[in-house]
PDB file as gemmi writes it, atoms N, CA and C in Angstrom:
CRYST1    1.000    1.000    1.000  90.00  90.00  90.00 P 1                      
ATOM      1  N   UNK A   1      85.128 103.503 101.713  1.00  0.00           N  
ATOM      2  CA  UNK A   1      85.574 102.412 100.868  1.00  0.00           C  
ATOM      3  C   UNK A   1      87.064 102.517 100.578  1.00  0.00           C  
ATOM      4  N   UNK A   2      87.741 103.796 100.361  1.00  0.00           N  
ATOM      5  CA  UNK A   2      88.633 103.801  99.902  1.00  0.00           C  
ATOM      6  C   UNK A   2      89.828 103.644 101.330  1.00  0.00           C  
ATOM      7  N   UNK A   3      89.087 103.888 102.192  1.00  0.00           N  
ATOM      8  CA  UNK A   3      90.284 103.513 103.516  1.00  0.00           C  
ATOM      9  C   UNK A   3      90.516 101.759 103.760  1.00  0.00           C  
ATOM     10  N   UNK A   4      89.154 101.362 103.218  1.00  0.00           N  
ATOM     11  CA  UNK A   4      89.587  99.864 103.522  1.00  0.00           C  
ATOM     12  C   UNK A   4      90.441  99.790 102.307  1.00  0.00           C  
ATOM     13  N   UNK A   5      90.496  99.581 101.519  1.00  0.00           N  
ATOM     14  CA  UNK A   5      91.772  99.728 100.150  1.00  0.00           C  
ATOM     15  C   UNK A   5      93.114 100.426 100.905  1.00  0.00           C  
ATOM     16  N   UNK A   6      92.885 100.831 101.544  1.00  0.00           N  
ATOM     17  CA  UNK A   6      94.376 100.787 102.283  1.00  0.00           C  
ATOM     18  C   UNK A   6      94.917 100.341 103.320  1.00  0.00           C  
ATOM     19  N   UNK A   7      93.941  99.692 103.971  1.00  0.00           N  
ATOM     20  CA  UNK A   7      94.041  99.281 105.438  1.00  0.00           C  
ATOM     21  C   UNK A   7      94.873  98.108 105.173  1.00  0.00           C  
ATOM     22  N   UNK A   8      95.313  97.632 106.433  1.00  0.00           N  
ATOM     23  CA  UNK A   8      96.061  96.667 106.442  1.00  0.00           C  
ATOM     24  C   UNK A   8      94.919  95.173 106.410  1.00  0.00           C  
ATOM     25  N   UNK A   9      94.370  94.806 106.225  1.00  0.00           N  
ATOM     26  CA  UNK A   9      93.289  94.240 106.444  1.00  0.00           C  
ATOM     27  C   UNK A   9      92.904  93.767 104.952  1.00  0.00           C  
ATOM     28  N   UNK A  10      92.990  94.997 104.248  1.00  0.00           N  
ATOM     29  CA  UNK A  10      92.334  94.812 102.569  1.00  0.00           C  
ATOM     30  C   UNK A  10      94.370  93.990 102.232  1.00  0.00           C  
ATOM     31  N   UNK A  11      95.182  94.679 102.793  1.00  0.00           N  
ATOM     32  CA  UNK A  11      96.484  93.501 102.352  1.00  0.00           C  
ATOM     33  C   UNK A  11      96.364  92.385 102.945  1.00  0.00           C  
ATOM     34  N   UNK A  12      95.909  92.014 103.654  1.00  0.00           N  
ATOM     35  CA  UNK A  12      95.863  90.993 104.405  1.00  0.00           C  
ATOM     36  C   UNK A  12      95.128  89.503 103.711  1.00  0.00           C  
ATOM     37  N   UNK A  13      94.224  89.889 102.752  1.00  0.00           N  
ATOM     38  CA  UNK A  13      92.999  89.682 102.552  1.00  0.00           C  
ATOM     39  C   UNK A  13      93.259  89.140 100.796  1.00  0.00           C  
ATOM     40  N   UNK A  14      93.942  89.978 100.552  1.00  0.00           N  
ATOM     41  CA  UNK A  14      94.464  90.653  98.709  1.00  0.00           C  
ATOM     42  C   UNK A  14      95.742  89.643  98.748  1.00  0.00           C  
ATOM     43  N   UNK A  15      96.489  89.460  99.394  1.00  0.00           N  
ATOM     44  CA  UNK A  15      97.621  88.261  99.331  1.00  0.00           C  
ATOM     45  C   UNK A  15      97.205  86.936 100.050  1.00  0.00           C  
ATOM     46  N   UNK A  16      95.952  86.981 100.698  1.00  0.00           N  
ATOM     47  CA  UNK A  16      95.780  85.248 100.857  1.00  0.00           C  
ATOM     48  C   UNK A  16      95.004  84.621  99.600  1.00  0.00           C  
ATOM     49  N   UNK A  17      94.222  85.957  99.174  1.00  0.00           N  
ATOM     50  CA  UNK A  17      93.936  85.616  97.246  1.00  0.00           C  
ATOM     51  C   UNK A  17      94.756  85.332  96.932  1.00  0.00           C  
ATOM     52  N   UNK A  18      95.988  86.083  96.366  1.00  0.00           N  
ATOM     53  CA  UNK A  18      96.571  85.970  95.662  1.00  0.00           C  
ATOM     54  C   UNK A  18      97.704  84.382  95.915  1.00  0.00           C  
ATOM     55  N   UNK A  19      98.044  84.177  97.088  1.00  0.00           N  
ATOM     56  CA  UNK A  19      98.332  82.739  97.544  1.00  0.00           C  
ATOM     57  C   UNK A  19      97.318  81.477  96.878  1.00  0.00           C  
ATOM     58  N   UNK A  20      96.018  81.939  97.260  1.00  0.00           N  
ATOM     59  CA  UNK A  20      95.031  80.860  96.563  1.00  0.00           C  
ATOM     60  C   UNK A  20      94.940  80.711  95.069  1.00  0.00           C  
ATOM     61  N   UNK A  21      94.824  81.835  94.717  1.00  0.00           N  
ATOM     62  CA  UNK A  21      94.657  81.976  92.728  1.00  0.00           C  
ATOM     63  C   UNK A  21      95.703  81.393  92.757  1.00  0.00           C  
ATOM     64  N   UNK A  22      97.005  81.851  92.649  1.00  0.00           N  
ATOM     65  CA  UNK A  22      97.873  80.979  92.080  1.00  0.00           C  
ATOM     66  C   UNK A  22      98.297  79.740  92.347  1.00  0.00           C  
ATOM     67  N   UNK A  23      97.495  78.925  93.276  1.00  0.00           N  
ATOM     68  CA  UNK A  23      97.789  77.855  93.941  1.00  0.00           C  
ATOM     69  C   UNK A  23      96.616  77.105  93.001  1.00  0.00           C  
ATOM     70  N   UNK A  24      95.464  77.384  92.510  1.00  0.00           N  
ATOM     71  CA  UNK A  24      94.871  77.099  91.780  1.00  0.00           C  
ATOM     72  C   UNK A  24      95.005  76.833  90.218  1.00  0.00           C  
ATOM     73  N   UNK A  25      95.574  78.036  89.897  1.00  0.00           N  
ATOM     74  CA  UNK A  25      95.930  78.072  88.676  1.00  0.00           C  
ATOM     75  C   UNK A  25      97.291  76.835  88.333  1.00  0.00           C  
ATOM     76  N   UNK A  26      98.278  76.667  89.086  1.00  0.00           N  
ATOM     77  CA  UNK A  26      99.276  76.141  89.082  1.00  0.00           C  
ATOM     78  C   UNK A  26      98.531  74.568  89.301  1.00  0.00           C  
ATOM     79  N   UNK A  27      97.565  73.948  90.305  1.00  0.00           N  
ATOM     80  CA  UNK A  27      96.962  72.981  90.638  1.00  0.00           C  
ATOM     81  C   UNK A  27      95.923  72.603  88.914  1.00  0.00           C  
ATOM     82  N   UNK A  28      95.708  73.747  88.387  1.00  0.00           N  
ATOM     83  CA  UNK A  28      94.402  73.321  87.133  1.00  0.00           C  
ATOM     84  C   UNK A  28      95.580  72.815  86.076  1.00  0.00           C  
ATOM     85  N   UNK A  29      96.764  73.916  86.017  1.00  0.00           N  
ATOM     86  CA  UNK A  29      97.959  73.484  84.741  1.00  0.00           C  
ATOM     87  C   UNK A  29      98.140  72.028  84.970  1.00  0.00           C  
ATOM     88  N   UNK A  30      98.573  71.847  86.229  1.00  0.00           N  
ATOM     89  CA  UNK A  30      99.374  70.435  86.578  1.00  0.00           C  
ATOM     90  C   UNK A  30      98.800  69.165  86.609  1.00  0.00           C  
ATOM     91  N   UNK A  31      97.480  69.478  86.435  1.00  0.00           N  
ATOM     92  CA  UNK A  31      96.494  68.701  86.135  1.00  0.00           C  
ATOM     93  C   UNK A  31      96.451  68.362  84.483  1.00  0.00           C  
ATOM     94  N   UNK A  32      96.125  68.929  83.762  1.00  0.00           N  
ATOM     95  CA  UNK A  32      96.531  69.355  82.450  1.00  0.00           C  
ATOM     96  C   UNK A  32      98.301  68.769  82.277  1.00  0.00           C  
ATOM     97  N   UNK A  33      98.784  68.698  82.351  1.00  0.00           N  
ATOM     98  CA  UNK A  33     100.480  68.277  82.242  1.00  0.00           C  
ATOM     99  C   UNK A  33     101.306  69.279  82.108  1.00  0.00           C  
ATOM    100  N   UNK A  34     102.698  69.567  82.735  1.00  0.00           N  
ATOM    101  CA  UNK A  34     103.315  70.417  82.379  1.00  0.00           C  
ATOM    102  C   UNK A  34     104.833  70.080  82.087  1.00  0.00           C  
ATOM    103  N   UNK A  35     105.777  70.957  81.163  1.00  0.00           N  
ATOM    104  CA  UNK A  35     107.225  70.140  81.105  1.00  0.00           C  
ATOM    105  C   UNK A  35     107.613  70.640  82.439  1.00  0.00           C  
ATOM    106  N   UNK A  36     108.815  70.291  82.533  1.00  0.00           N  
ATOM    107  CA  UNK A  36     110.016  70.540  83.852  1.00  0.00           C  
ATOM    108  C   UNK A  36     110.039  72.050  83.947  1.00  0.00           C  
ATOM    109  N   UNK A  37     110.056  73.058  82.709  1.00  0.00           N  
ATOM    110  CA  UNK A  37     110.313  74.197  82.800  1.00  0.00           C  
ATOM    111  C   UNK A  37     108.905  75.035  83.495  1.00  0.00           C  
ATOM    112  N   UNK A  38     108.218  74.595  83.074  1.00  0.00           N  
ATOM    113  CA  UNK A  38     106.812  74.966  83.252  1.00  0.00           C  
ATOM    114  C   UNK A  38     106.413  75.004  84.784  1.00  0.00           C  
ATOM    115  N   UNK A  39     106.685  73.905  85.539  1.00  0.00           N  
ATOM    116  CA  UNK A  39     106.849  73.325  86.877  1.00  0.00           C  
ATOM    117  C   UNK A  39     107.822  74.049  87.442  1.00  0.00           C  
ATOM    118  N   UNK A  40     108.940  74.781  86.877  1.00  0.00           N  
ATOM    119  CA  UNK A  40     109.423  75.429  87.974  1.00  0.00           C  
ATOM    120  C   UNK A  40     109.189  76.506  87.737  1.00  0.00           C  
ATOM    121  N   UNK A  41     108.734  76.577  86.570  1.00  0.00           N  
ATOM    122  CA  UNK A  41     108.134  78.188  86.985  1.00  0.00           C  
ATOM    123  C   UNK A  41     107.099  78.921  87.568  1.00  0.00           C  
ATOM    124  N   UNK A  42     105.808  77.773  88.091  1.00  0.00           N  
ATOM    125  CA  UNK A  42     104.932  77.350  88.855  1.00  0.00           C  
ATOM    126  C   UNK A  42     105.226  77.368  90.190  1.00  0.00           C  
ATOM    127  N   UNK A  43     106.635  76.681  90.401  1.00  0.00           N  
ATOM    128  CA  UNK A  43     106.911  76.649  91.804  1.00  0.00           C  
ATOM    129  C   UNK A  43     107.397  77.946  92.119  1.00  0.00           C  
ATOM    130  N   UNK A  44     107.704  78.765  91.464  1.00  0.00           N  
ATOM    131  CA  UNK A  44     108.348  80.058  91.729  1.00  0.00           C  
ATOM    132  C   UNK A  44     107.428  80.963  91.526  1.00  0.00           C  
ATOM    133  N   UNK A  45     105.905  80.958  90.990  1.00  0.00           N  
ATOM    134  CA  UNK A  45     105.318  81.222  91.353  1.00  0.00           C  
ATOM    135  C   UNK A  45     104.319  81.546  92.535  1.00  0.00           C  
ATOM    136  N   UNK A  46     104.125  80.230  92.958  1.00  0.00           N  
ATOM    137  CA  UNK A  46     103.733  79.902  94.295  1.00  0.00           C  
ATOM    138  C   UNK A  46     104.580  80.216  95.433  1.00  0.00           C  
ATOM    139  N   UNK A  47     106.310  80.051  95.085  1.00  0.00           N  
ATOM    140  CA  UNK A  47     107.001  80.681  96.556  1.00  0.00           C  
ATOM    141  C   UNK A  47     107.011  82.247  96.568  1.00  0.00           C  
ATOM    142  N   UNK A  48     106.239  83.114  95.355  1.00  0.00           N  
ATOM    143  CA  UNK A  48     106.641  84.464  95.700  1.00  0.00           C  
ATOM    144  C   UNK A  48     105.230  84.822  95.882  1.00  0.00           C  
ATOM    145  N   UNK A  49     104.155  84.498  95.990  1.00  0.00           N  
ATOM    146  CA  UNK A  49     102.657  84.718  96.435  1.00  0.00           C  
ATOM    147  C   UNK A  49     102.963  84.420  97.863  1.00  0.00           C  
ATOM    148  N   UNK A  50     103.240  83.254  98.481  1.00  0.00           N  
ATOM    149  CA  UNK A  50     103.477  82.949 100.044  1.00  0.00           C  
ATOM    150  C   UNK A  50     104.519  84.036 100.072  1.00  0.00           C  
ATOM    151  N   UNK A  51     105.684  84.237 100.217  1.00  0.00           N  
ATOM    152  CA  UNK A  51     106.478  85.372 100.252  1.00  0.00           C  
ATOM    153  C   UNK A  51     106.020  86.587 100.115  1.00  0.00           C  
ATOM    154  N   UNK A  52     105.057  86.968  99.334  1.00  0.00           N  
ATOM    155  CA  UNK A  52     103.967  88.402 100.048  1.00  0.00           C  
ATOM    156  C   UNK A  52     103.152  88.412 100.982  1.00  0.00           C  
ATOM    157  N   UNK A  53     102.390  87.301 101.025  1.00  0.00           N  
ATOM    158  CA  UNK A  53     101.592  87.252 102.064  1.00  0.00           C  
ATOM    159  C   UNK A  53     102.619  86.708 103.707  1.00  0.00           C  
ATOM    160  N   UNK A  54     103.525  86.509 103.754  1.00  0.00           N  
ATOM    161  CA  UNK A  54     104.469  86.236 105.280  1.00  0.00           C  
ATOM    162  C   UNK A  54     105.035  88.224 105.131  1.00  0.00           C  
ATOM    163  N   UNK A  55     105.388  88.703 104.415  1.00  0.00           N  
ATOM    164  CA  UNK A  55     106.080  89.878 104.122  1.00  0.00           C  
ATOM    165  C   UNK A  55     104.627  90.986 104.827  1.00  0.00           C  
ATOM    166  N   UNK A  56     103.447  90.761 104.132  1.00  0.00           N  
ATOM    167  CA  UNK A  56     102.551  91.483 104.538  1.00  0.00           C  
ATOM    168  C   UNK A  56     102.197  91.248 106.277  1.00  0.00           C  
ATOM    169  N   UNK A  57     102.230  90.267 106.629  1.00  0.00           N  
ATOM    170  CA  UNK A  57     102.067  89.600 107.979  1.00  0.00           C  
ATOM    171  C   UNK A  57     103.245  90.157 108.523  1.00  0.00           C  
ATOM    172  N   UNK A  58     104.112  90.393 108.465  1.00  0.00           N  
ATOM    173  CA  UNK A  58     105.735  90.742 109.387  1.00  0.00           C  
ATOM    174  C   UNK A  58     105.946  91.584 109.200  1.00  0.00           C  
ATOM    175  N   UNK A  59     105.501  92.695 108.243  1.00  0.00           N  
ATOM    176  CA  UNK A  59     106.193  93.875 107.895  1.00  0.00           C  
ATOM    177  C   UNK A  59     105.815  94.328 109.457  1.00  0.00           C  
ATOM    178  N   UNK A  60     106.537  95.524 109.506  1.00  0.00           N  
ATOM    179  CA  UNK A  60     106.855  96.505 111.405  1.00  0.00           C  
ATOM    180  C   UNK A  60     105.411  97.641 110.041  1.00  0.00           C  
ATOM    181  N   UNK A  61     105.024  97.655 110.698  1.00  0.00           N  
ATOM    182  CA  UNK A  61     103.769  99.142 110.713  1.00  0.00           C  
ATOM    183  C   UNK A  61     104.260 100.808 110.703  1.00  0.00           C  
ATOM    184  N   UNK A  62     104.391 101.424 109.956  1.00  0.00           N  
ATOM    185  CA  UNK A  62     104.763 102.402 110.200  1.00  0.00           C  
ATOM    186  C   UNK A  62     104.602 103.351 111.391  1.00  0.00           C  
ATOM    187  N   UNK A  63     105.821 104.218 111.400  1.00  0.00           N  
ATOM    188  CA  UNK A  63     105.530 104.852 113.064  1.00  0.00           C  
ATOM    189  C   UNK A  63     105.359 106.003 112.923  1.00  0.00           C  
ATOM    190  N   UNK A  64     104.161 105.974 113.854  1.00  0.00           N  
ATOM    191  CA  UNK A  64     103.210 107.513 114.057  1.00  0.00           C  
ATOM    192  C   UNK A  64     103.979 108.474 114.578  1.00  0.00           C  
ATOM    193  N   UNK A  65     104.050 109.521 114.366  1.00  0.00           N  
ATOM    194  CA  UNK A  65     104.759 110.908 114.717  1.00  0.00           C  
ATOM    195  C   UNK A  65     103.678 110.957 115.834  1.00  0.00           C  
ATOM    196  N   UNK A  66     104.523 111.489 116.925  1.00  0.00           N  
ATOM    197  CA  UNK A  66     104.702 112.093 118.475  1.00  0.00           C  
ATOM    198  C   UNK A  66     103.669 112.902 118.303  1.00  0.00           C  
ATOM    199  N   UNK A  67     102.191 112.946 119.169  1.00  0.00           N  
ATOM    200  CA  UNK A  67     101.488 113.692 119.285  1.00  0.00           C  
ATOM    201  C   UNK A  67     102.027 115.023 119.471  1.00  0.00           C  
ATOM    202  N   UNK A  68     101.541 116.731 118.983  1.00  0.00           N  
ATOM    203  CA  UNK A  68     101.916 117.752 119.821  1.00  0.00           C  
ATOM    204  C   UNK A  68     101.154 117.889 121.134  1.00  0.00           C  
ATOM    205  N   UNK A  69     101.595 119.362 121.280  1.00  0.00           N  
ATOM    206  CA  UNK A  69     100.855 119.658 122.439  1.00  0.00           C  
ATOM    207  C   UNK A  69      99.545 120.249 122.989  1.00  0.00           C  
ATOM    208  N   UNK A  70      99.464 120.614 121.516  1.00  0.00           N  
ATOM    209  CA  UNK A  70      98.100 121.289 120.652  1.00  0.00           C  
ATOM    210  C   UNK A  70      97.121 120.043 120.582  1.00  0.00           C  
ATOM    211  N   UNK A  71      97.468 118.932 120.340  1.00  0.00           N  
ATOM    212  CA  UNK A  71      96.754 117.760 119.821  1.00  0.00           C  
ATOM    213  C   UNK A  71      96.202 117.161 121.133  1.00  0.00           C  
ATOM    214  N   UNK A  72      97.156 117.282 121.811  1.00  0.00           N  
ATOM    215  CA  UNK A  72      97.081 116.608 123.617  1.00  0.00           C  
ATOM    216  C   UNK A  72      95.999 117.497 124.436  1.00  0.00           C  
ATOM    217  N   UNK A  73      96.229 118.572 124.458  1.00  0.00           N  
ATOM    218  CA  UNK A  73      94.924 119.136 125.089  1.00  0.00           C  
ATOM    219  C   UNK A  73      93.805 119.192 124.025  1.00  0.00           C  
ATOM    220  N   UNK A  74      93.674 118.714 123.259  1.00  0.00           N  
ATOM    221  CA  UNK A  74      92.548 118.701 122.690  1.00  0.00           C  
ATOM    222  C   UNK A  74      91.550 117.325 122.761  1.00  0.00           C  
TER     223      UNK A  74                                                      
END                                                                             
């Protein structure tokens, strides 16, 4: 359990939530009425949820250290 909590997969997964919740939450307010200030702070909400989830999608993967030689014949 705890490897999927780190996998890239559980991020993958955890920021298209987090894209949706707040796309929701911002969609239930605006429904409800909001002032000008409110609305952009909504929208700046919503551009930094998409902005994790493109960040999680593009990040480069960390790089694996060079098998030895010990590891290779094994």
């Amino acid at each position: 359990m705890l490897k999927f909590l780190r996998s890239s997969s559980a991020a993958q997964y955890g920021s298209a939530a987090l894209v949706f919740v707040s796309a929701a939450i911002v969609g239930h307010e605006a429904a409800m009425g909001m002032s000008t200030t409110q609305w952009a702070g909504a929208v700046v909400s919503v551009l930094g949820s998409i902005t994790v989830a493109v960040m999680v999608h593009v990040w480069p993967p960390k790089a694996k250290a060079p098998a030895t030689e010990k590891a290779r014949r094994e």
